[in-house]
N, C-alpha and C positions, 0 to 999 in steps of 0.2 A: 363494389365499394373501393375507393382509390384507398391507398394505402400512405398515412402520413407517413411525412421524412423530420422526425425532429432534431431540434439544434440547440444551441445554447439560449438563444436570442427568445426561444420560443416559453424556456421554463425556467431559464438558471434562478431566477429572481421570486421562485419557488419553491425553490429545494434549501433544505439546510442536510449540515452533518450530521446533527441526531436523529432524523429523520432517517437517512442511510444508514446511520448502521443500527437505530432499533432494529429496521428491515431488514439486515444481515444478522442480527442476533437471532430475529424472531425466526427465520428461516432454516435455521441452523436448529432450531428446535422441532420442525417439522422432517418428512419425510427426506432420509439421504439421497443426496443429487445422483445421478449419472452421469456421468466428465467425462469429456476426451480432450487431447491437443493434439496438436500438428505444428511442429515448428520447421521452417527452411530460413535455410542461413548462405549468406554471402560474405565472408568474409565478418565486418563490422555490421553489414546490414540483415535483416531479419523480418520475415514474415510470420506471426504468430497467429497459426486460426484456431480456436477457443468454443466447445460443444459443450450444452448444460441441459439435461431434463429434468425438472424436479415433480413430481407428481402432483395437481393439483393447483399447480404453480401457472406453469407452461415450460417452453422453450426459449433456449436463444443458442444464437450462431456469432461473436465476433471474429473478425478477421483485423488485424491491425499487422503496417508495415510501420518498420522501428528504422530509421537510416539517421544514423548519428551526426553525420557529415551535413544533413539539411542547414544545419545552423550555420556553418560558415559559407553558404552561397549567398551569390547577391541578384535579387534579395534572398532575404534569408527564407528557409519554409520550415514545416514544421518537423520536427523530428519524429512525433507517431500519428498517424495518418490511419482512417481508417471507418469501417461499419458496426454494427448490431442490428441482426435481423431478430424482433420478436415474433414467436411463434404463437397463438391459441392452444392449451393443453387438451381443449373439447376437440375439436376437431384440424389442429396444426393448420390453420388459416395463417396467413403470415398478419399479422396486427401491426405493427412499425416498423420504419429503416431509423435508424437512431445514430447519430454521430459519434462516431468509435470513440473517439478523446473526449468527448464530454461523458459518455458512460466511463471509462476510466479513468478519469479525474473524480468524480465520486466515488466510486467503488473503489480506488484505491488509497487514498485518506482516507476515506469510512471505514475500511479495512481496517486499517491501521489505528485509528482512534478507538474504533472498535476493539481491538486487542489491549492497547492501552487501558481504555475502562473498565477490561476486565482483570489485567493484571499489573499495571501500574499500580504505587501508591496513591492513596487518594488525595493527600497532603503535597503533590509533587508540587513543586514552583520554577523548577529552572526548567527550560528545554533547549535543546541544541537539536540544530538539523545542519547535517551535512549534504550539501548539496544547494544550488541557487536556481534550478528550471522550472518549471509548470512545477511539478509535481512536489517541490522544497515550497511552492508561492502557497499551494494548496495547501498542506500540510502547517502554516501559518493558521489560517484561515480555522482548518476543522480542527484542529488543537486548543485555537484560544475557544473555539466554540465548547469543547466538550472538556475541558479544563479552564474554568472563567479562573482560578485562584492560580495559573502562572503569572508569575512576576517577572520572569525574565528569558525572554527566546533571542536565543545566539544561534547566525549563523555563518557557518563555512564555508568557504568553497576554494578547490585548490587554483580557482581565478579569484584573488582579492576583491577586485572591480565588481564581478558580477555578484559577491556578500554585500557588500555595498549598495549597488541598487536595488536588489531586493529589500536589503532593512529599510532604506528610503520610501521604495514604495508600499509599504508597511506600515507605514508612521514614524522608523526612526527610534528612537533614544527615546522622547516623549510617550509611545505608546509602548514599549517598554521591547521595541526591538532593534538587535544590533547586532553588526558585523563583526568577525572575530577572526583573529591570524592566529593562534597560539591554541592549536587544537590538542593539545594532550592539556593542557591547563584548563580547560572549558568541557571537557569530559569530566575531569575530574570534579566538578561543581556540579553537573548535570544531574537531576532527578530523571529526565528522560531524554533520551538518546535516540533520534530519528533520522536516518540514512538511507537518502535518496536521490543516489549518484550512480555513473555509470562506470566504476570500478572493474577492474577484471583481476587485481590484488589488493590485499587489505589494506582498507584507510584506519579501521578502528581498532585498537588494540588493547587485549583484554588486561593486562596489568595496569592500565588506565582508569576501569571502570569500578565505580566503587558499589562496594555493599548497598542492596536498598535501590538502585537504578534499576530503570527498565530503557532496553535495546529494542529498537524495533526498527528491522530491517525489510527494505524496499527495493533496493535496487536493481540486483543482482536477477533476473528471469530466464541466463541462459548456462547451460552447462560448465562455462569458464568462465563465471562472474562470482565474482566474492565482495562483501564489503569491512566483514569482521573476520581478526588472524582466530589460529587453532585455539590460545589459549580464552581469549572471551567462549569461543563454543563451546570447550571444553568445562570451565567453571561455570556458565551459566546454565537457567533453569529453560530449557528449550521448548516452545509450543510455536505451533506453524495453523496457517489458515484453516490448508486440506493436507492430509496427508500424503492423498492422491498426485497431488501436482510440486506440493515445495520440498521434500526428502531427496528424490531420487533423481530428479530432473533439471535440478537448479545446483552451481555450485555453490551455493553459501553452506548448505550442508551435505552434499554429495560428495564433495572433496573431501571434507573430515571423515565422512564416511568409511570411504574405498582404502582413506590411509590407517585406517582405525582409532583413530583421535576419541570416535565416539561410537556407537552401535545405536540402533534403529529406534531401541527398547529406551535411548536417553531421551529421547522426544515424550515429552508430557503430557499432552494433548492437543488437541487442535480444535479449531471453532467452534463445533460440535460438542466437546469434551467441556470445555469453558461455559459457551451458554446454557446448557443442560446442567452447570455445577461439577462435573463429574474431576475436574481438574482447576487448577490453580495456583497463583501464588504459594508455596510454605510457610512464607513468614516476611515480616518487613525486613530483615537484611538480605533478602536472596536478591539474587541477580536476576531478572527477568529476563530471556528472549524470547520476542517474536518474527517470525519471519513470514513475511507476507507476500504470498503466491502466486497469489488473487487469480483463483481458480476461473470458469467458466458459470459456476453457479452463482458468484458473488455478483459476476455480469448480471445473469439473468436475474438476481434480486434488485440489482440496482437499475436495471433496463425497464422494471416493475415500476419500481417507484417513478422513474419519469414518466413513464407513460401515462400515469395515473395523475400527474402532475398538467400534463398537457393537456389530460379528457379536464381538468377542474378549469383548466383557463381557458376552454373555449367558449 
């Protein structure tokens, strides 16, 4: 049996955001995954390979290179490049090669929306994303999907131009998005806060953020990446994807860690803890964080759903 290769072209026009992350809720209610990674690094550039078995589920393997610099060649290419191999859990047959960025461009807004619908306000209406790439365009998209009652998405980016053409290609003012320079003032309005940029010290700063918002942080995947200072970490209410992969591996909270800002035990829950109930929000003035890890299981659910998606369109 040849083994499909899918692509965007094949299913995107299939898939929505609730969709992905029902299937990361629901998964998360099932049997606990087995992770590994493997990260190598050069400098700015970075090769991230990504192991998940969930019982019942099956397997997957992504590999994804991150090269920051893609973007200002000419022409330009993509800055994460990459595979997912799915596996059969009956007898580990290889089932699909799947396009690393199009599995992470799901799985990672889903993620994140995902987190959001569990611990945002349900009432929120403003959102701010910092950051203007794929992943700030997406983040558009599976937001207005899985919050219809936002009224107002501002976004940043420390390139003016490139807020700009994002809110453009968005709709603009009309559809209720726009560009913004005056990021401490636009925090401060924010019902939720979504940061996905490639930071290696704080953009977001925690005397900024008010009572009753939720942070949901993106960016940051490698040991020297931060997107939020000590004091947001500090005051807020901390839940993370996996605990496996975003605590110790990632600087957004391994830095506060090692300096003692925070201890292990401040983390609330993580995906698992949320969709099973077992953690949550306090109350409507807490500060929510999420940090989002996006482990190798959230792959392998989200590499599920497309596939599943590709078998409907044949």
């Amino acid at each position: 049996m040849q083994v499909p290769l899918i692509d965007a072209a094949a299913v995107e026009d299939r898939l929505t955001w609730t969709s992905v992350a029902d299937a990361i809720e629901a998964g998360h209610c099932a049997a606990k995954a087995e992770i590994g990674d493997l990260l190598l690094q050069r400098g700015a550039d970075a090769c991230l390979t990504r192991a998940a078995w969930l019982d019942g589920v099956g397997l997957a393997l992504k590999s994804v290179t991150v090269f920051p610099g893609n973007v200002e060649r000419h022409p330009p290419l993509p800055s994460v490049q990459g595979v997912v191999v799915l596996f059969d859990d009956t007898d580990g047959a290889v089932k699909a090669l799947i396009d690393g960025p199009l599995v992470t461009k799901w799985k990672t807004a889903g993620d994140s929306v995902l987190g959001a619908r569990l611990l945002a306000r349900p009432d929120s209406r403003r959102l701010l994303i910092l950051g203007s790439g794929v992943v700030a365009a997406s983040l558009v998209e599976a937001y207005r999907e899985v919050f219809p009652g936002l009224e107002d998405i501002a976004i940043w980016s420390r390139r003016s131009a490139n807020a700009d053409k994002l809110a453009a290609a968005k709709g603009g003012e009309a559809a209720g998005v726009r560009a913004v320079e005056d990021l401490e003032k636009t925090v401060r309005e924010a019902d939720i806060i979504a940061c996905a940029t490639m930071a290696t010290a704080p953009l977001l700063q925690g005397n900024w953020v008010q009572p009753g918002s939720h942070v949901d942080l993106i960016g940051a995947f490698r040991p020297d990446m931060r997107e939020a200072d000590d004091a947001l970490i500090a005051k807020a209410e901390l839940f993370v994807d996996s605990r496996e992969t975003a605590i110790h591996d990632i600087g957004e909270l391994a830095i506060p860690l090692a300096a003692g800002i925070i201890s292990e035990s401040d983390v609330r829950g993580d995906l698992k803890d949320l969709a099973t109930g077992q953690a949550g929000r306090s109350g409507p003035q807490a500060i929510t964080l999420y940090k989002n890890g996006g482990g190798a299981h959230l792959d392998l659910m989200t590499a599920n759903v497309i596939a599943q998606a590709w078998e409907h369109a044949r």
